[in-house]
C-alpha positions as a printed NumPy array, in Angstrom:
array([[ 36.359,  84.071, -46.899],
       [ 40.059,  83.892, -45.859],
       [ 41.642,  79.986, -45.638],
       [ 41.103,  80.189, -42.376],
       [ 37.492,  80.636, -42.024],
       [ 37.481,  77.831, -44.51 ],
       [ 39.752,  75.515, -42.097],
       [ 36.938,  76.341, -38.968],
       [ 34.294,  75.781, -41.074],
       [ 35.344,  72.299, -42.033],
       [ 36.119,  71.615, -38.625],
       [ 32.966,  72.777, -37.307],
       [ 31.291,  70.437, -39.509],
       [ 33.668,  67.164, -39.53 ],
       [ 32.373,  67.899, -35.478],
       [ 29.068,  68.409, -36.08 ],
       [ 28.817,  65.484, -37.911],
       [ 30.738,  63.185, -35.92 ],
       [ 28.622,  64.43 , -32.955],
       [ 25.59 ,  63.502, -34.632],
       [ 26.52 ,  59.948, -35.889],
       [ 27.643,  59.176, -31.601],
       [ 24.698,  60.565, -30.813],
       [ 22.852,  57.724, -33.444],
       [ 25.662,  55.214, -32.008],
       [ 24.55 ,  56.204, -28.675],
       [ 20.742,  56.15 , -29.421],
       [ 21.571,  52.415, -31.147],
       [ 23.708,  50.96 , -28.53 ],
       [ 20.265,  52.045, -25.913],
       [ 18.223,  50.21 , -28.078],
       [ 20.33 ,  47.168, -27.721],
       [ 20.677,  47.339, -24.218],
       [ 16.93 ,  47.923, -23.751],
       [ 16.477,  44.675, -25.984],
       [ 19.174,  42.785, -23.619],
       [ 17.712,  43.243, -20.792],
       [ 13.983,  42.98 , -21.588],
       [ 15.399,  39.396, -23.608],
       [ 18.016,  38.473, -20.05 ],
       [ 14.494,  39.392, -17.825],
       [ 12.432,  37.09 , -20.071],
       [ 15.569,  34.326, -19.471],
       [ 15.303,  34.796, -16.059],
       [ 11.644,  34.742, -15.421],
       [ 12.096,  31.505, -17.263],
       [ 14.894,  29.781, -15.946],
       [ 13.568,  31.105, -12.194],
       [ 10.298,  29.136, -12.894],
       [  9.013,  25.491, -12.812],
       [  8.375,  25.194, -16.359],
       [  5.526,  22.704, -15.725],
       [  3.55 ,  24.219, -12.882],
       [  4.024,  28.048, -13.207],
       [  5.765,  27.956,  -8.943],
       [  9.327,  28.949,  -8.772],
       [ 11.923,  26.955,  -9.845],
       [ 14.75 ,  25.192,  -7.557],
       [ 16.885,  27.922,  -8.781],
       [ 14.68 ,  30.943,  -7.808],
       [ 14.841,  29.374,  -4.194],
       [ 18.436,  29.017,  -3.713],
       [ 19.033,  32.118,  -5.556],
       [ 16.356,  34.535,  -3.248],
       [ 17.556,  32.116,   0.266],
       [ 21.176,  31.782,  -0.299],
       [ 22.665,  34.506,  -2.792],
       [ 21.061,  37.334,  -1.171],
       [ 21.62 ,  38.53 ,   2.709],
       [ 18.939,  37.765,   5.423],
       [ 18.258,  39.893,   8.605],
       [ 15.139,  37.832,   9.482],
       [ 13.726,  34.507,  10.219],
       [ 11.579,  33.054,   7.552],
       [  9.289,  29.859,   7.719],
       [  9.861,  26.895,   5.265],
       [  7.409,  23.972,   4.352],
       [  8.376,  20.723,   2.66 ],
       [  5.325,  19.528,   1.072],
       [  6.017,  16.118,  -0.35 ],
       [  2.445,  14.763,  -2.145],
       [  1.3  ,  11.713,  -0.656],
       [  0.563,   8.67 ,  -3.145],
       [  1.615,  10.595,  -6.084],
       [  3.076,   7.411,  -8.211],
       [ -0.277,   5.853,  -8.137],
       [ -1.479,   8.907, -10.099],
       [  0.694,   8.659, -13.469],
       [  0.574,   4.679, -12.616],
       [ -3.506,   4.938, -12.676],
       [ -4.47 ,   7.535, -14.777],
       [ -1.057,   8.478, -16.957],
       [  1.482,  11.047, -16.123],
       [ -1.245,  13.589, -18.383],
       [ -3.418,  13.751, -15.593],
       [ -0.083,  13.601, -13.227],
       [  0.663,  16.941, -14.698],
       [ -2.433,  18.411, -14.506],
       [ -2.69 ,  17.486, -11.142],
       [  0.442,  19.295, -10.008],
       [ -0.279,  21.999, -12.016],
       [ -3.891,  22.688,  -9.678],
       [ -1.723,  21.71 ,  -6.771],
       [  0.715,  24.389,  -7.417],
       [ -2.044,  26.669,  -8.491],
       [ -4.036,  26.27 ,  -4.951],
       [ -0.886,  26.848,  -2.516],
       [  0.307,  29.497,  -4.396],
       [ -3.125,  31.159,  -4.144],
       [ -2.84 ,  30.971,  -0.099],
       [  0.381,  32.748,  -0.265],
       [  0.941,  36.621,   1.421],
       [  3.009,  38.931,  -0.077],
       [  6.151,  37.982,   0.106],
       [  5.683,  34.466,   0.046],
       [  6.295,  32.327,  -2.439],
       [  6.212,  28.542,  -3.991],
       [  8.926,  26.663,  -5.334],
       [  9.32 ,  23.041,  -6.552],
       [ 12.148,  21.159,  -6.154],
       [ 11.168,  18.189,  -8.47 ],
       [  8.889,  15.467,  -8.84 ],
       [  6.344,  16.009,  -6.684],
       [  7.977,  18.158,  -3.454],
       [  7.494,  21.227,  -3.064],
       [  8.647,  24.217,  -1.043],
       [  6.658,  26.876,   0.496],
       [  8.365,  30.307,   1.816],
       [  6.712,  31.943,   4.418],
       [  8.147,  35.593,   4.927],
       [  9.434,  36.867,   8.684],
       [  7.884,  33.236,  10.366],
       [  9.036,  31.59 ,  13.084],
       [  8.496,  28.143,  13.832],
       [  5.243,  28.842,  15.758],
       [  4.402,  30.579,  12.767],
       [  4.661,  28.71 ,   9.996],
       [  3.311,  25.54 ,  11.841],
       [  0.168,  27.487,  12.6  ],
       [  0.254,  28.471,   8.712],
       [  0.937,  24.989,   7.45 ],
       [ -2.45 ,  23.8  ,   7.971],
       [ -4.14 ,  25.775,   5.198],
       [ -1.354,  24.744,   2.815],
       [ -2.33 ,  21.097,   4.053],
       [ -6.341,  21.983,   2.52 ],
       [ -5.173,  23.836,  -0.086],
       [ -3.565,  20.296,  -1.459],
       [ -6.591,  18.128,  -0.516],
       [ -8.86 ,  20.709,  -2.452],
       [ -6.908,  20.681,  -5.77 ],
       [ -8.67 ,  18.065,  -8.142],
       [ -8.331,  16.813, -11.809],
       [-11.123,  14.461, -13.887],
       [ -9.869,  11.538, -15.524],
       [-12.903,  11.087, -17.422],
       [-15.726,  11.313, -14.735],
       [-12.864,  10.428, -11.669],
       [-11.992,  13.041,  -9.754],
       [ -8.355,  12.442,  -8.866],
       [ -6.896,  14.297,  -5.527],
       [ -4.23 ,  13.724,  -3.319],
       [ -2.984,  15.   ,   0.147],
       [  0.249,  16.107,   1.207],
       [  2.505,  15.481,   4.377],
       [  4.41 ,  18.543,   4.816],
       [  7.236,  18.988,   7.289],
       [  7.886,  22.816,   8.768],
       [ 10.944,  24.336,   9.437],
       [ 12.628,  27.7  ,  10.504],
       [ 15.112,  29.134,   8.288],
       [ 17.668,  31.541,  10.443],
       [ 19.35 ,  34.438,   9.023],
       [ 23.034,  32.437,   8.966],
       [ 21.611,  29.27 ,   7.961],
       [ 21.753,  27.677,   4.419],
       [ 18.936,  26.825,   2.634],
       [ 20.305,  23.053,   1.993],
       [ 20.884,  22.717,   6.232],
       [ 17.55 ,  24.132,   6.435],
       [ 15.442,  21.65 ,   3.684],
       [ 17.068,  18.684,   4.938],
       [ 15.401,  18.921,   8.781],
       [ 11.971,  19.929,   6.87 ],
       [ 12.321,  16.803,   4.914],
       [ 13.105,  15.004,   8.583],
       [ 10.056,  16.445,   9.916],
       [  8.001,  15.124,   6.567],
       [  9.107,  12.168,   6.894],
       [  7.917,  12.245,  10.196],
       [  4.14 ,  13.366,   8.834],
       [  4.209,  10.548,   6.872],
       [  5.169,   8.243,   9.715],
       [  2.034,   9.647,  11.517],
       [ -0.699,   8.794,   8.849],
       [  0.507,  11.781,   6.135],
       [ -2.206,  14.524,   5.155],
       [ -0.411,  16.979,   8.064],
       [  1.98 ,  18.937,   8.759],
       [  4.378,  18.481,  11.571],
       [  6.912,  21.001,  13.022],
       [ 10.988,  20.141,  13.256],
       [ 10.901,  19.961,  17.071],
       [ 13.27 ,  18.748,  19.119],
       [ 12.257,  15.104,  18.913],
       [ 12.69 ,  15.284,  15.351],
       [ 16.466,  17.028,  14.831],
       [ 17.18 ,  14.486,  17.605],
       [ 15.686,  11.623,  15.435],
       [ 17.402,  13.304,  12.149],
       [ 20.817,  13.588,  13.789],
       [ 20.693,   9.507,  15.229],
       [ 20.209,   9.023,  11.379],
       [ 22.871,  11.16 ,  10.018],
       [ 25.484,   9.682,  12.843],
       [ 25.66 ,   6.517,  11.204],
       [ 27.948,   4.112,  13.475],
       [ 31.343,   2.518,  11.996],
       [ 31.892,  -0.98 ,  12.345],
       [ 34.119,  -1.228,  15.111],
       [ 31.327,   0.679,  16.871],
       [ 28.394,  -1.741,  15.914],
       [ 31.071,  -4.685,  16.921],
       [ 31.522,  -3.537,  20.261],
       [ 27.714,  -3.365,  20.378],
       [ 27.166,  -6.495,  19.863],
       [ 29.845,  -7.614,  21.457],
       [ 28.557,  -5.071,  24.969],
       [ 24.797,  -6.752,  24.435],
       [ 23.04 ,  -3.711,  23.497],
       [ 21.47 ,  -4.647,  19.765],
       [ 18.943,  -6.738,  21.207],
       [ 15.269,  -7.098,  20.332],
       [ 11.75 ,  -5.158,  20.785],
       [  8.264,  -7.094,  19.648],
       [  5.295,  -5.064,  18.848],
       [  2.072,  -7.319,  19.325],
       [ -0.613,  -8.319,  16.504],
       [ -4.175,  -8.629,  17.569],
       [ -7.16 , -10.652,  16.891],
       [ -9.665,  -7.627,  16.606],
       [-12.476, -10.204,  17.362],
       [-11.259, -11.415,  20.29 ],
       [ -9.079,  -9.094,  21.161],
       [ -6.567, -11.159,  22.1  ],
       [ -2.406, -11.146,  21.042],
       [ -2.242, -14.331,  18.531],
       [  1.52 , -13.281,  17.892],
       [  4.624, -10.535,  18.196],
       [  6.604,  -9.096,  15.409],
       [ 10.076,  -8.749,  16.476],
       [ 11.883,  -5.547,  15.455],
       [ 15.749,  -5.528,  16.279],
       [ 17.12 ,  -2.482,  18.106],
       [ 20.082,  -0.915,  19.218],
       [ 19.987,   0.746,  22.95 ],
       [ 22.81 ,   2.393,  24.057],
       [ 24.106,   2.69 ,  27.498],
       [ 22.897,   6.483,  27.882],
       [ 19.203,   5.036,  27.115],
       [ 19.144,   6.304,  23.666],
       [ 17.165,   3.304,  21.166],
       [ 18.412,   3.399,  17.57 ],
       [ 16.344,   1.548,  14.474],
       [ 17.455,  -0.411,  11.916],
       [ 17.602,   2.421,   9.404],
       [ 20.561,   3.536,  11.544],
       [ 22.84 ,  -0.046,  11.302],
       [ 21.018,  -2.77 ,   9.796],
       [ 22.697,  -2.281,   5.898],
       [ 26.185,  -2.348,   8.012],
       [ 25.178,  -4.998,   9.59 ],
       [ 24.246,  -7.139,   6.771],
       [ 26.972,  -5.51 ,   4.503],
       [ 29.542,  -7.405,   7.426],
       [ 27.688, -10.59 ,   7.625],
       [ 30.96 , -12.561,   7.067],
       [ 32.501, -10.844,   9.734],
       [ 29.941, -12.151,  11.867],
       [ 28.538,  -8.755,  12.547],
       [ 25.127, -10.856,  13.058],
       [ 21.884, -10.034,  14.658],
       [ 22.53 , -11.595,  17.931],
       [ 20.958, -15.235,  17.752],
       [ 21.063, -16.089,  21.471],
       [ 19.058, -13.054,  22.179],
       [ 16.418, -13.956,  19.091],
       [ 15.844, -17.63 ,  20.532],
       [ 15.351, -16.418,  23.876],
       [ 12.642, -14.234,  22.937],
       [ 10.835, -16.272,  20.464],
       [ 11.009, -19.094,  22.884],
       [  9.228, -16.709,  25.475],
       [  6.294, -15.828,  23.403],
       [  5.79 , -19.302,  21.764],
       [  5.908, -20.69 ,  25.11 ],
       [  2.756, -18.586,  26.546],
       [  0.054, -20.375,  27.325],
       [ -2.326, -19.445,  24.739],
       [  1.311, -19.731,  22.411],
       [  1.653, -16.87 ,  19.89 ],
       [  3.483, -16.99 ,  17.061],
       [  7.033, -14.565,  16.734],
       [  7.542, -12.905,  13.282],
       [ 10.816, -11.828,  11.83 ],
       [ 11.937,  -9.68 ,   8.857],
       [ 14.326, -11.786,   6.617],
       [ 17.141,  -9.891,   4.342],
       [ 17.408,  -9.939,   0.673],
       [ 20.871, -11.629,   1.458],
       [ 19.058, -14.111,   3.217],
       [ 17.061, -15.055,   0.47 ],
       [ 19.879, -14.743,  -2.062],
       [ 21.647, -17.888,  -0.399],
       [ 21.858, -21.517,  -1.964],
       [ 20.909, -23.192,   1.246],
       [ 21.521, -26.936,   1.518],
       [ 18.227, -29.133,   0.524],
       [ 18.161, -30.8  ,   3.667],
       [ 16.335, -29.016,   5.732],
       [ 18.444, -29.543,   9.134],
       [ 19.906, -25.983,   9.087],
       [ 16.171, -24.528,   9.71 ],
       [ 16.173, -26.59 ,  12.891],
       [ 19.726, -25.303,  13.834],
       [ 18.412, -21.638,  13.076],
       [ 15.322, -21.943,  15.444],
       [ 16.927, -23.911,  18.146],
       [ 14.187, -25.951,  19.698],
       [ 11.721, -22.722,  18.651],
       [  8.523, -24.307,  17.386],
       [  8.725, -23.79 ,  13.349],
       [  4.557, -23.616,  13.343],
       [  5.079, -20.644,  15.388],
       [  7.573, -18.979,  12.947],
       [  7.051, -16.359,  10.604],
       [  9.466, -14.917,   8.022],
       [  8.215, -11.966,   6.277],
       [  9.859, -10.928,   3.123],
       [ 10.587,  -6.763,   3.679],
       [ 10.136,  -4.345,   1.037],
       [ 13.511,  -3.378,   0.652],
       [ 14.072,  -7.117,  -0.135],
       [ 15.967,  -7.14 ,  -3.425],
       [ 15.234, -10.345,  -4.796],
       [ 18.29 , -11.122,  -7.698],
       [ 17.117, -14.949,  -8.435],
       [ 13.539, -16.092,  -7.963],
       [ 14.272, -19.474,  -8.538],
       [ 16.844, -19.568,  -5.352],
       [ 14.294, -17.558,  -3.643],
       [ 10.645, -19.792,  -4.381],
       [ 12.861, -22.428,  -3.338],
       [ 13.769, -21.264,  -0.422],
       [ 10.77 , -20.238,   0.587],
       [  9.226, -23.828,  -0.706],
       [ 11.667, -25.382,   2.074],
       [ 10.671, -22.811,   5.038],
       [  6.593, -23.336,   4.519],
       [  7.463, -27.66 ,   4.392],
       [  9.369, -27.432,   7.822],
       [  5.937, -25.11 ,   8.959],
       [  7.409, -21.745,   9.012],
       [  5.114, -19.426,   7.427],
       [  5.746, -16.879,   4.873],
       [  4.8  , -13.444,   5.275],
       [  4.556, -10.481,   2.434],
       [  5.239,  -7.607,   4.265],
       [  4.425,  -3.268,   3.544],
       [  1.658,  -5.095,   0.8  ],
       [  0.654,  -1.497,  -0.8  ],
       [  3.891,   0.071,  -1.709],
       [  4.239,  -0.815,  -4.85 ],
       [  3.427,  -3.425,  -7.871],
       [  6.353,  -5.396,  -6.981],
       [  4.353,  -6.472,  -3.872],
       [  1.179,  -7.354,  -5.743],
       [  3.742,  -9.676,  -8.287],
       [  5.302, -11.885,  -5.182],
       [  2.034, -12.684,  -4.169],
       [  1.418, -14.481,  -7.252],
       [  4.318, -15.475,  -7.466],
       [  6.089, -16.638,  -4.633],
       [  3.994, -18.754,  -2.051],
       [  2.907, -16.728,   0.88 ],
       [  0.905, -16.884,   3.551],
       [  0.458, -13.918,   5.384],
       [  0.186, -10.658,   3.643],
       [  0.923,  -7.459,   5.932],
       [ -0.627,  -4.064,   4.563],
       [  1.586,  -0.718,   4.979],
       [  0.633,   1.001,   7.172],
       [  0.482,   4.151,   4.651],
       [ -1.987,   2.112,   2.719],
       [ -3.983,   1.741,   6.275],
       [ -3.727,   5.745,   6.526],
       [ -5.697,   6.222,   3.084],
       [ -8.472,   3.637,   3.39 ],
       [-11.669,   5.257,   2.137],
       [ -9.586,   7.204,  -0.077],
       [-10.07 ,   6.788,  -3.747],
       [ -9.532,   3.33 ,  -5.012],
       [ -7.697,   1.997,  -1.702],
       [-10.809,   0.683,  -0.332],
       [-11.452,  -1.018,  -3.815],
       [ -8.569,  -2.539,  -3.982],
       [ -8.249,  -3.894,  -0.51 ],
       [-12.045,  -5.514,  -1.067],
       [-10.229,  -7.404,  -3.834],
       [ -7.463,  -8.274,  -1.895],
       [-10.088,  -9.636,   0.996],
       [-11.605, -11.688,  -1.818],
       [ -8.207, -12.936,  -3.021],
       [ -7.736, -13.792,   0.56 ],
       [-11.018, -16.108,   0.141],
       [ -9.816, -18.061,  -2.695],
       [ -5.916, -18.368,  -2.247],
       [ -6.447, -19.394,   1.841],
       [ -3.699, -16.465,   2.907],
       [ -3.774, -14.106,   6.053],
       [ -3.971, -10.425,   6.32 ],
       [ -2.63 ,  -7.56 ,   8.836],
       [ -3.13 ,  -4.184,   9.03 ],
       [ -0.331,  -2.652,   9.838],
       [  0.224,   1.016,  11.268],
       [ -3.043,   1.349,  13.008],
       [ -3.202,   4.24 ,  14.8  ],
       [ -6.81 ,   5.689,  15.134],
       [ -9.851,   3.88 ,  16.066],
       [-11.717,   5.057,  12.417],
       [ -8.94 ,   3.139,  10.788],
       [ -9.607,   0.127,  12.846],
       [-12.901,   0.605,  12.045],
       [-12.749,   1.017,   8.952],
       [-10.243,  -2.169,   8.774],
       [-13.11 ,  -4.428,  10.282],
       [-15.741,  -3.3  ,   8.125],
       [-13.456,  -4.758,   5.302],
       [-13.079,  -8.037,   6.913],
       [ -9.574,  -8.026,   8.099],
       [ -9.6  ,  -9.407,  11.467],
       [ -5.759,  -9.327,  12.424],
       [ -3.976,  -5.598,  12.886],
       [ -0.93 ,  -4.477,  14.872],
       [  0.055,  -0.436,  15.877],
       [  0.188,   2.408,  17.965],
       [ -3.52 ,   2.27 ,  18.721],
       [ -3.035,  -1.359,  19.824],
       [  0.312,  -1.581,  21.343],
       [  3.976,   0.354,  20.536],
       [  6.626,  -1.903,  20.121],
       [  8.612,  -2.108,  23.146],
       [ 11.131,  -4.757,  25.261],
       [ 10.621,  -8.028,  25.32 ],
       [  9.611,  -8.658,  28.808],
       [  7.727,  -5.518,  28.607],
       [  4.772,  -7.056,  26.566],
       [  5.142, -10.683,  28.146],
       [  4.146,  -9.267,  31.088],
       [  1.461,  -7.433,  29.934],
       [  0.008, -10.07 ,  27.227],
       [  0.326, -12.388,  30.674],
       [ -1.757, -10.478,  32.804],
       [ -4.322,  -9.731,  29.677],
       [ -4.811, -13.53 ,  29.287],
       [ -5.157, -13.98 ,  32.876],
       [ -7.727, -11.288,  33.489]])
């Protein structure tokens, strides 16, 4: 064998060799990228779901809606759990758990192909109905509405349920998922407004009702309101269900605009009491004249008002002339203050005494949304009321788990502490029904009367006490 043949030989084998140790490379480096992406599919199967219910994650939503280009129109439900504190407040946020985990469990199991369901946190949830209009998914909703109400945990021998109020939305092909979520959300709240356990579509009355909230006014604007007259005053009435007769009117302030258009408090009030010292006041003259109107009827009711935590935050003087400036003449046993839930109360012992000096001069006290919360059940003990107002969500759920319980203790507290109670929010007759067979005789709501103008309902409680 010549040098040369020895040369190609080596050659051929320094290639053969190198050939077979990129083939091993290659075969290696395959292996690794097998292992990455079966270990980056495992990250994202767990990063694109809820890692306490099993639904998809927040991330799996915005990532499937917003990352990736959509030629149809897809249905969206915001399912927000109704009285899901009192859960992991009653029964510990074990049984919380477990109960979102069935939740999740049923809706998902009412789902097409396609579809899919994602929380956002807490207790909200979304629901992703494939190619479905409005019509649609409002016509689908209800079945995600039973699937909630069917899901059940034990707590011990309790079986613990909740409903859901879920608000439905369209979701267009050049809309963003965030856009789209926020007028769901408008249309829950809404559901829960109505009673909850429903759904209710984002119609036009609602993106109407969400855009009056999102245009919040500037305070030149709520200046030249005042100033122009138009925050003035509606009163809704509260019944004696045994008589059936209007003992008194809650006033509720209101903005109405020239073009007709009637904005709540949500929209100006915390401007309103944020420029107090600018005298951007609720407009007294107004307030006298219509408490004056209904204390004056012949029978005389009594006209109830909501009172601001920076009300009850003041160091009033101790003598008690400034409550006789404040009602002008207005009758102070025909007065009623209620303390609101939002009510932040920063010193009790300014507060108690406040109140002490109201209830002397005859103005009642009033605890109002009673059924909100635990802060509610504390002021009653502690601070001296008179009145105590029950939410009208609480009014929704009566014969629902412990509600009813609880409100039989409240009707016995009632017996032995001397106060008053309303039922707010009624608007069906099985809740007034079901609000007499307690023993609560007072109510006000839709059912009974909508709160409208003042000289609105003083004609009509007229006639009614004429007839």
């Amino acid at each position: 064998m010549d040098q040369g043949q020895i040369i190609a030989g080596i050659l051929l084998a320094a290639a053969v060799l190198g050939l077979w140790i990129l083939v091993r490379k290659n075969t290696q480096l395959n292996r690794e990228v097998t292992a990455l992406r079966t270990t980056n599919t495992t990250l994202t199967d767990f990063v694109d779901a809820d890692d306490l219910t099993n639904a998809k994650s927040r991330r799996f939503l915005s990532d499937r809606l917003d990352r990736t280009a959509r030629k149809r129109t897809h249905g969206l439900l915001f399912v927000d759990l109704d009285d899901f504190k009192s859960v992991n407040d009653g029964y510990g946020h074990e049984v919380g758990d477990a109960l979102l985990k069935a939740i999740a469990a049923a809706m998902v199991a009412r789902c097409r192909n396609g579809d899919f369901v994602a929380r956002l946190g807490g207790d909200e949830f979304c629901v992703f109905l494939e190619g479905c209009d409005l019509e649609q998914a409002t016509a689908t909703a209800d079945r995600f509405c039973a699937a909630v109400a069917g899901a059940s945990v034990y707590a011990g021998k309790t079986r613990v349920w909740r409903t859901a109020s879920i608000g439905v939305t369209s979701l267009e092909p050049d809309q963003d998922l965030v856009d789209a979520l926020i007028v769901a959300d408008a249309a829950t709240y809404e559901a829960k407004g109505r009673g909850s356990n429903r759904a209710v579509a984002a119609d036009e009355i609602v993106r109407d009702q969400l855009a009056q909230r999102q245009a919040k006014p500037t305070t030149e604007e709520l200046a030249q309101a005042l100033k122009e007259d138009e925050i003035t005053y509606f009163v809704q009435p509260i019944f004696d269900l045994n008589t059936d007769q209007a003992v008194g009117v809650e006033a509720l302030i209101r903005w109405v605009k020239p073009d007709g258009t009637i904005l709540g408090p949500d929209i100006f009030l915390d401007l309103m009491t944020a420029n107090y010292a600018r005298d951007l006041r609720p407009p007294l003259v107004t307030a006298n004249k219509l408490a004056t109107t209904f204390t004056s009827m012949d029978p005389p009711l009594f006209c109830a008002w909501n009172i601001s935590s920076s009300f009850l935050g003041r160091n009033l003087p101790d003598d008690p002339k400034w409550i006789y400036d404040l009602l002008n003449g207005v009758d102070p046993k025909r007065t009623v203050f209620e303390i609101v839930e939002s009510a932040v109360i920063a010193n009790p012992e300014t507060t108690r005494r406040l109140l002490h000096m109201l209830r002397d001069a005859g103005i009642r006290v009033a605890l109002d949304d009673f059924g909100t919360g635990l802060s509610n059940l504390e002021r009653l003990v502690e601070y001296p009321v008179d009145i105590v107002k029950i939410d009208r969500s609480f009014v929704s759920r009566i014969g629902q788990g412990a509600n009813t319980a609880i409100l039989k203790g409240l009707v016995a507290m009632r017996d032995s502490m001397g106060f008053e109670i309303i039922a707010e929010g009624v608007e069906t007759q099985e809740q007034l029904d079901r609000v007499q067979a307690l023993g609560i005789s007072h109510a006000q709501g839709f059912l009974l009367g909508e709160p409208g103008p003042g000289d609105h309902w003083e004609r009509i409680l007229s006639e009614k006490t004429k007839s």
